[in-house]
N, C-alpha and C positions, 0 to 999 in steps of 0.2 A: 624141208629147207634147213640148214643148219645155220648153228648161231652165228651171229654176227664178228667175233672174233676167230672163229673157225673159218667165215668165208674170207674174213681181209690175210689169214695168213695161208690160206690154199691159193688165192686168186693176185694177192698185193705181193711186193717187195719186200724182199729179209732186209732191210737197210734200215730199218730207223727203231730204237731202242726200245719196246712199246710196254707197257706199263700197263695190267690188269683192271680196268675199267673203260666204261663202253658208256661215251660224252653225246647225249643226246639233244639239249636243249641251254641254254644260256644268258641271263641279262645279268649289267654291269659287272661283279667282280665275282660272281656266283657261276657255275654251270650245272647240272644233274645229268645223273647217269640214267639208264636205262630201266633202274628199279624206283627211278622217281627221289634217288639221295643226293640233296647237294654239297657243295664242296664249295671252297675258297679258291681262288684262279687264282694261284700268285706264278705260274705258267704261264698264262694268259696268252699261248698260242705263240710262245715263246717274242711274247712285246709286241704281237699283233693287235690285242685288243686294248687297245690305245684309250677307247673312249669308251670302254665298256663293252659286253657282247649286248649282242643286239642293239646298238644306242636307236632310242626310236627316232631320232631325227636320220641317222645313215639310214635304217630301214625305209621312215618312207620317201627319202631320195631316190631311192631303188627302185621303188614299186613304184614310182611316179614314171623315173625314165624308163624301166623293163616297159611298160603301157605304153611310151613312146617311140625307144629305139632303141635295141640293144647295143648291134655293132656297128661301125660305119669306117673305115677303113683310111686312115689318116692321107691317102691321095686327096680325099673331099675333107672338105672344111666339116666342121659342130658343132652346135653351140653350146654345149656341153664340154665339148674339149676348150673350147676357149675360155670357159668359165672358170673353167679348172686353172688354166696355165695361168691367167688372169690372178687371181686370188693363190695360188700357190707362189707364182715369182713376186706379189704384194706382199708377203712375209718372210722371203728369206732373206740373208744377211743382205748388205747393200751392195749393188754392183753382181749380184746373181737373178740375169733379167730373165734368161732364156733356159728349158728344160725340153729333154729328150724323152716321151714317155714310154714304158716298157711295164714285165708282170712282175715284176719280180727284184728281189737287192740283189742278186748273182747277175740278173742280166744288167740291172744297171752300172754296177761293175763292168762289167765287160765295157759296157758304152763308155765310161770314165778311163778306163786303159785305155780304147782305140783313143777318145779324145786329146790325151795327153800324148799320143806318138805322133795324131795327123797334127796338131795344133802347132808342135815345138819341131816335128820332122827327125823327130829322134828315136832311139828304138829298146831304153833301156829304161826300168822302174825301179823306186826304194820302198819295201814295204817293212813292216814290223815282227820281229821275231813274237810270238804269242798272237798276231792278228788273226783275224778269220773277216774271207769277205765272200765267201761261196764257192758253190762245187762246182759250177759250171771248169770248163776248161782254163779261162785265161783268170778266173776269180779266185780260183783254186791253185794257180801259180801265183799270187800275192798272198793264199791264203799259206799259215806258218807252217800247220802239224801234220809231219812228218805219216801219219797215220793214215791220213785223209790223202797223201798226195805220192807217197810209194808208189803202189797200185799198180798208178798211171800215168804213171813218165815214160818216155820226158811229157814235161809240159812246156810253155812258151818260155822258151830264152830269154837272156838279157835282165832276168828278174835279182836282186838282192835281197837279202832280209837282215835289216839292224837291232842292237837293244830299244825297243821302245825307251823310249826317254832322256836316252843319249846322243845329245847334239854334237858331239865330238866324232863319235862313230857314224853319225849321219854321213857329218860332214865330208869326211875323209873318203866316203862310201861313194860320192857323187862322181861322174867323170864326165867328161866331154859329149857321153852319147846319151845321159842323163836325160830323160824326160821330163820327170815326177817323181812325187813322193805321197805313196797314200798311206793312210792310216787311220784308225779308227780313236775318235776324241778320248773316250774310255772305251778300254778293250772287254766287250761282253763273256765272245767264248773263252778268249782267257783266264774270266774269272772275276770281271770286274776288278780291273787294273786302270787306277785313277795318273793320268801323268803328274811331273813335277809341274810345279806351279810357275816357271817361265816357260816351261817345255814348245807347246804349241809356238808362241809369238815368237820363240824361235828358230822353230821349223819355218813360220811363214818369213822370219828375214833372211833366212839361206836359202827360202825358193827365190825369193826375191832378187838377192845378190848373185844367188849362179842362173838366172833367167830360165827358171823349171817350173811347173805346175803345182800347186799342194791341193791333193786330193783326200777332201775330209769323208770317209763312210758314215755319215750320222744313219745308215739303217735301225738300226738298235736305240744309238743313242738320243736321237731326233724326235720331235714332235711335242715337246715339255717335258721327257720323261729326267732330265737331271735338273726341274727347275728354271728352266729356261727354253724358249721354243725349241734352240737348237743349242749342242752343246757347247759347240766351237764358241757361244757366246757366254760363258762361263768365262774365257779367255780373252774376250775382246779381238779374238781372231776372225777373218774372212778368207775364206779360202778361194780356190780359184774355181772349183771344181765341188758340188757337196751330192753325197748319193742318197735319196730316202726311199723307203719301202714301207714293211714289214706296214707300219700302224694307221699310214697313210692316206689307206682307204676306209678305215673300220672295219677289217676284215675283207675284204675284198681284194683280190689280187690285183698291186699295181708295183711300178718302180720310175722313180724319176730319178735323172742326173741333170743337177740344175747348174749353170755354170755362166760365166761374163759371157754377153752373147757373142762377143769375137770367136772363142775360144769354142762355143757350142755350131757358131755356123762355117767353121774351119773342114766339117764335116760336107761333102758337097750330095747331090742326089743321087742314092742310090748308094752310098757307102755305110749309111745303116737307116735299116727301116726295120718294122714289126706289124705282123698282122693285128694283134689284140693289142698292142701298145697304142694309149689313148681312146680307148673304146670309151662310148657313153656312159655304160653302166658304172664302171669304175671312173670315170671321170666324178659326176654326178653325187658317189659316194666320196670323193675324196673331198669335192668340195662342200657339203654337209660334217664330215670329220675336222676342217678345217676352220669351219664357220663355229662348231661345236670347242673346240680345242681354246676358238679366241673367247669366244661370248662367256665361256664357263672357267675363265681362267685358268686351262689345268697346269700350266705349267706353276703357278702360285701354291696353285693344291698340292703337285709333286713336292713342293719345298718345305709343306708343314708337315705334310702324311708322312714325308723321306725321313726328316725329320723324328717324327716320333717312333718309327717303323724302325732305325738305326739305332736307337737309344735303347728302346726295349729290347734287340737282338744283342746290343752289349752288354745289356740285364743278362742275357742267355750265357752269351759266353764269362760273364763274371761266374756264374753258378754253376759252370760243366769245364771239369778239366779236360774230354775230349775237344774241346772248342778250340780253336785259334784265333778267330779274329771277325769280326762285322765289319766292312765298311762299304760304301758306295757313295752316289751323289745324287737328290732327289729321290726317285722310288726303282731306282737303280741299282737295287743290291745286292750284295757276299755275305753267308755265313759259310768262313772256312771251317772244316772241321782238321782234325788231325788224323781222323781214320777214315777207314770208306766208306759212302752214306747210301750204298745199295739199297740196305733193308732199311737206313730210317725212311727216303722217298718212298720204299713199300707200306712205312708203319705209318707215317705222313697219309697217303692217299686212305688207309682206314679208320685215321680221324677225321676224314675227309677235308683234308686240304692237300691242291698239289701243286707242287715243285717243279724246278727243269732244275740242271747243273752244270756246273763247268769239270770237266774230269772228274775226277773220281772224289775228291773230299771238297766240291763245296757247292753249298746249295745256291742258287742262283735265279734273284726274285724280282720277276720281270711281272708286279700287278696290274689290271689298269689304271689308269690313275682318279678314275671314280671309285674303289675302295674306300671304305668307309674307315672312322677309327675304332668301331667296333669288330670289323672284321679283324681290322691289323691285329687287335689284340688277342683276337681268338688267334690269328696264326701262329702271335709267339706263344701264346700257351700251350698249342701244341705243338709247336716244336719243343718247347722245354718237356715236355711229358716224356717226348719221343724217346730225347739225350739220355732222360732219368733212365725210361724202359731200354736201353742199347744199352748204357752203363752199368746198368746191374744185371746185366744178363753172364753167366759164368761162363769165365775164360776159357779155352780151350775145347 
């Protein structure tokens, strides 16, 4: 039998960037590899593990409902799905009563485009130059980089992309056949790109005034991870329209697009359904992640941990001239570097802690937000080791 990385690249997809270590087991902000070494998650399944891996309350919501019913196919009622819809529309901004459930932030994308053409009857969307909202087909025409979306054009027409943060260029951008306008509160794959500070409440009074949609993606930035349940409430905004995923479930594949229920039941029968969308298992999980999220205040913790977590990363970049710049909001963050951080994410995972990234020079630290301030501090020390070992290694 060959090893385990030998069989995912004979048998798996060349598509996703994969990183020499083999992740076997996991709790809160920890996971170990296959030789029993653990590591720091500030990856964390790039903002999936929201509440930790394994949080034993998601787990034994699982193994409660797996005992009773896994799938049950949204034609029939559940009471698990209900529980869910129930307690997820109890927490989100006001006036987002009703949600569509699906696996995934690409498909709830998708559900948030169709919503905003059938709802307004129009056929054209504004998205963000630097956004990312998934590969699927129509997520991947709102999504920005060029890289990701060559390929495979065309993709779906009528799409724009403005400067994030520029309500001038929005505005001028909008026309008559105008739909919507999505965009992500802070931009993750860009980099962790924080808007100007009227930015949002401005977008929502030009949906307002030209009678369009504002479609917030909180995938990423949703569930406490800037401080607040949701981000859009950093801004005192409400959207019309909000997508979550990724952490939703505690790991568990879900996506919901939660919206005014006018707007969500504009959709009629049979114009979007999902086989696995609203399944028990994931139901069940999300509402345990939920329950966990309120009880244990994380979005409070994101704000002291983010906090301390930014402070000591601009200790970092005080001490290393390849450094550019820390910031983020909550446990949402950027170290830019000036060069390319290929091999420190290599020298990283051998101090054992791992990284994801936004392009090539910045590291990009999505923990869960059960991280401890012990850990944090281990992370920045080594990242500063990392900086020291990269910068003195001789030029050319």
């Amino acid at each position: 039998m060959m090893n385990i990385m030998e069989a995912e690249e004979l048998h798996g997809p060349q598509t996703y960037q994969k990183f020499p270590v083999v992740i076997v087991r996991g709790s809160g902000a920890e996971v170990w590899d296959d030789q029993n070494n653990p590591y720091v998650d500030c990856m964390g399944g790039y903002g999936v593990a929201i509440v930790g891996h394994c949080n034993p309350e998601v787990v034994a919501a699982v193994k409660s409902q797996a005992e009773r019913l896994i799938t049950c196919h949204s034609s029939l009622y559940n009471d698990a799905r209900a529980t869910f819809l129930e307690k997820l529309t109890s927490c989100t901004p006001k006036g987002l009563d009703a949600a569509f459930l699906s696996n995934s932030g690409a498909e709830a994308n998708e559900v948030a485009i169709k919503l905003a053409k059938k709802f307004t009857g129009k056929k054209g969307l504004i998205a963000m130059k630097g956004g990312f909202h998934g590969k699927t087909a129509g997520a991947l025409s709102a999504t920005w980089s060029k890289k990701y979306k060559d390929p495979f054009e065309p993709l779906l027409p009528y799409f724009k992309h403005v400067e994030f943060g520029n309500l001038l260029e929005l505005e001028a951008a909008i026309d008559a056949d105008t739909a919507g306008v999505m965009l992500e509160p802070i931009q993750g794959e860009g980099g962790i790109i924080l808007p100007p500070p009227d930015y949002l409440k401005g977008v929502r009074e030009l949906c307002d005034r030209r009678g369009i949609l504002m479609i917030a993606d909180e995938v990423q930035t949703g569930l406490g991870r800037t401080g607040k349940l949701w981000a859009v409430e950093n801004w005192g905004v409400v959207p019309d329209v909000l997508v979550s995923a990724k952490g939703l479930a505690g790991g568990v594949p879900i996506g919901a697009t939660i919206a005014r229920r006018e707007v969500l039941h504009s959709l009629k029968k049979g114009e979007q359904t999902s086989t696995f969308g609203g399944n028990p298992l994931s139901c069940a999980a999300g509402t345990a992640t939920l329950d966990y999220i309120i009880k244990n205040d994380l979005p409070g913790q994101a704000v002291t941990k983010g906090a301390l977590f930014l402070d000591l990363l601009k200790d970092v970049v005080g001490r290393h001239k390849t450094a550019r710049e820390a910031r983020g909001l909550g446990l949402m963050l950027a170290l830019e570097m000036r060069v390319d951080i290929q091999n420190m994410l290599l020298r990283s995972i051998k101090e054992r802690v791992l990284f994801t990234y936004s392009g090539r020079t910045v590291f990009r630290l999505l923990p869960p937000l059960v991280i401890t301030e012990q850990q944090i501090r281990r992370v920045a020390e080594v990242l500063d080791r990392v900086l020291t070992s990269e910068e003195m290694k001789p030029s050319g």
